[in-house]
N, C-alpha and C positions, 0 to 999 in steps of 0.2 A: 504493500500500500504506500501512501505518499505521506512519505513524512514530517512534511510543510508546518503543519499546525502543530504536531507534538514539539516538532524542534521549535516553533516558537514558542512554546508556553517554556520549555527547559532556557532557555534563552530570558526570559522575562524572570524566571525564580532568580535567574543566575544575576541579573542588575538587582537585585533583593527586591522586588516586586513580589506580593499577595498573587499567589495562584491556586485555583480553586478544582482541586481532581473527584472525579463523582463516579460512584458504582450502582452501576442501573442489571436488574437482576433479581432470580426469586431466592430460597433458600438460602442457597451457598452463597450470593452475596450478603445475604443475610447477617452472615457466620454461622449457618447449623453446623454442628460438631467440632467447635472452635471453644474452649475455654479455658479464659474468660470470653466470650463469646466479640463483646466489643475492643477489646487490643489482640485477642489470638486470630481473628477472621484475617485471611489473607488481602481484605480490601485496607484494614489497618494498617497490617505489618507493610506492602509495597507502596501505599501513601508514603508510611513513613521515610521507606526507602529512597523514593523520589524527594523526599525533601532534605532526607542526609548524602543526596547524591550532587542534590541543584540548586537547595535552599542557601542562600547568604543574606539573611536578615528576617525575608518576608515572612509571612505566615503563608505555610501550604496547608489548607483547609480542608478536609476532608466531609465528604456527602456521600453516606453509605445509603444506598435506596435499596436492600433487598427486601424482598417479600415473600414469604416461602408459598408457595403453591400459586404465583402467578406466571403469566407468560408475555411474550411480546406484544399483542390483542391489550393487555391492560397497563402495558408500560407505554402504549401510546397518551392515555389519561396521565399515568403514576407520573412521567416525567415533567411535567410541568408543576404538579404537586408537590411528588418529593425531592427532587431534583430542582427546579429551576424556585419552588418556592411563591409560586404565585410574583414572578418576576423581581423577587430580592438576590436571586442568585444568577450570578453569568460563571459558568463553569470552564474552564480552560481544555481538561479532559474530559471525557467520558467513554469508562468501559461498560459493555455490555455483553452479558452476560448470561443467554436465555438458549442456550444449545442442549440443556439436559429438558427445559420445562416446556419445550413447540409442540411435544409430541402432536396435543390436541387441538394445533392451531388448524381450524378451518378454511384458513384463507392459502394455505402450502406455503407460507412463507411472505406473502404481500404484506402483512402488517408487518411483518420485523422488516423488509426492507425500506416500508414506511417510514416505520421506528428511526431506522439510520439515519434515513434523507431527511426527517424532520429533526434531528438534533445538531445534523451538520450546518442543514439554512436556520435555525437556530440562534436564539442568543449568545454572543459570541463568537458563533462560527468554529464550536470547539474539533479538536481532535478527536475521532472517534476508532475507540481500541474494540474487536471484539474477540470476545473470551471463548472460549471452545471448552466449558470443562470434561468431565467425562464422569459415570455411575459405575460403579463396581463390575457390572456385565459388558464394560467397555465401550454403551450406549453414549451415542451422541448423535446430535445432527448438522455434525459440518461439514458434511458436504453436501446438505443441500443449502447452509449458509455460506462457504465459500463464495459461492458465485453472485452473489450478493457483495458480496468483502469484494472484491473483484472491479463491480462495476462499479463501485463506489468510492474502489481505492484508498479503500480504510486499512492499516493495520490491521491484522488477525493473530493473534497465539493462541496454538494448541495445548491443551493440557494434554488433552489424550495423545499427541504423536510423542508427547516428551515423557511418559512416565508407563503409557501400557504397554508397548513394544518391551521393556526391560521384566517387566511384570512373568512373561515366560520364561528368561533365560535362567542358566540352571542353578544362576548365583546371583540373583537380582538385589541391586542397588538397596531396593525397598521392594518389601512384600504389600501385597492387595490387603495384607489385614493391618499392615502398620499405616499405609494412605489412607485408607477408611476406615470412618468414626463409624457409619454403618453401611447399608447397600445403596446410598443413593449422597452421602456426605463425607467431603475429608475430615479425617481426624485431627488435631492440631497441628501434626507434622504434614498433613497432605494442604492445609493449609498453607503453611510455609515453606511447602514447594511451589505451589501456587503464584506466593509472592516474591517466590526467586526467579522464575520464568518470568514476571511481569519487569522485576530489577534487573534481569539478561537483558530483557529487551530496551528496557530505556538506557542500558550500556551502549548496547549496539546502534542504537536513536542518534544518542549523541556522537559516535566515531564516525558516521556514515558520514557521505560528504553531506551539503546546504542542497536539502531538497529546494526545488522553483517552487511559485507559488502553485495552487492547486490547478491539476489540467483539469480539460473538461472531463466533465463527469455524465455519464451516458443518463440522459434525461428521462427514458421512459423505462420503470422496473419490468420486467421479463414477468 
C-alpha cells in the first residue's frame, strides 16, 4: 500500500506534534484475552510502541474502538461515534481490524470497503492500516479483503501469514495454545505478537524511501 499518510503522521510525532492512532474493530481490538485487558491489548502495547519509536514531546493519543461481536456493516455507524467522537477527534491513523468478525457480512465485503473509503475521505485524511488477524482454526478472511487493500492502496498486515505457517513446524517459535487465550482470542503473549508485527511494520514505514503523495485511487468498489 502507499505509505504517504502513515509517513506523514510519523513525521508530525517526530516535530513533537499530538498524533492521534485509533483501533477500529470487534473483540480483539477490544483486548478479549489480554490482561489487564486495557494496557495488555495489542492496540495499547503498539500505540505505545509508535510513540516510543516517533514521539518527541507530543502526546500520541490512543482511540481503542473495539467491540466484541460486531462487524464492518456496524463500524460504518461505530466510526464516527467511537472513533471520530461526534467530530472532537481527527485521527492521524486508523487500523482496522474486522477479518475474523465479516463472516456474516451480507453485503460480501461492500460495507468494509465502504468502511475504508469513508475513513480515508474522512476527517483528516488518515492513514489506513488493515489488520488480518486470525482464530485458532486459522480462519480468516483476507483474501477476500486483500483486494480491497489493493484498490485502495492501504497498508495491510497479516497476523495469520506471520504466526500460523510456524504453528506446524516440528519446533514452533510459539504453540496455538500459548497464542490463544481461547478459540477465537490471543492470549497476552498473542497479543504482543500482534503488536510487534504492527512495531515491524512502522520500522519498515519509516526506512522505506518518501512515498509521493497518494495516487489515484480506483473510484468504483468491485
Amino acid at each position: 500500500g502507499n505509505l504517504y499518510r502513515l509517513q506523514r503522521a510519523i513525521a508530525k510525532a517526530k516535530r513533537g506534534e499530538d498524533v492521534t492512532v485509533a483501533y477500529l474493530g470487534g473483540s480483539i481490538t477490544q483486548g478479549a484475552g489480554a490482561k489487564p485487558i486495557n494496557t495488555d491489548c495489542y492496540a495499547n502495547l503498539s500505540c505505545e510502541a509508535f510513540k516510543k519509536r516517533f514521539g518527541n514531546g507530543g502526546a500520541v493519543k490512543l482511540i481503542k474502538a473495539g467491540a466484541g461481536g460486531t462487524c464492518s456493516e456496524l463500524g460504518l455507524t461505530r466510526y464516527e461515534m467511537d472513533v471520530l467522537r461526534y467530530g472532537e477527534v481527527t485521527p492521524d491513523v486508523v487500523f482496522v481490524e474486522y477479518a475474523v468478525n465479516d463472516a456474516g457480512d451480507e453485503t460480501n465485503g461492500v460495507c468494509f470497503e465502504s468502511l475504508v473509503r469513508m475513513i480515508q475521505d474522512g476527517p483528516g485524511n488518515p492513514a489506513v492500516v488493515l489488520l488480518f488477524a486470525v482464530f485458532m482454526d486459522d480462519y480468516n478472511l483476507q483474501e477476500r479483503m486483500i483486494p480491497v487493500g489493493t484498490r485502495c492502496q492501504v497498508p495491510m498486515i497479516s497476523v495469520k501469514n506471520a504466526v500460523t505457517p510456524q504453528f506446524y513446524d516440528e519446533t514452533p517459535i510459539i504453540t496455538k495454545r500459548q497464542y490463544f487465550y481461547d478459540l477465537f482470542h490471543p492470549s497476552n503473549m498473542g497479543h504482543q505478537i500482534m503488536a510487534d508485527c504492527i512495531d515491524y511494520f512502522f520500522e519498515q514505514a519509516e526506512a522505506a524511501a518518501e512515498e509521493p503523495a497518494d495516487a489515484v485511487i480506483e473510484s468504483t468498489p468491485a
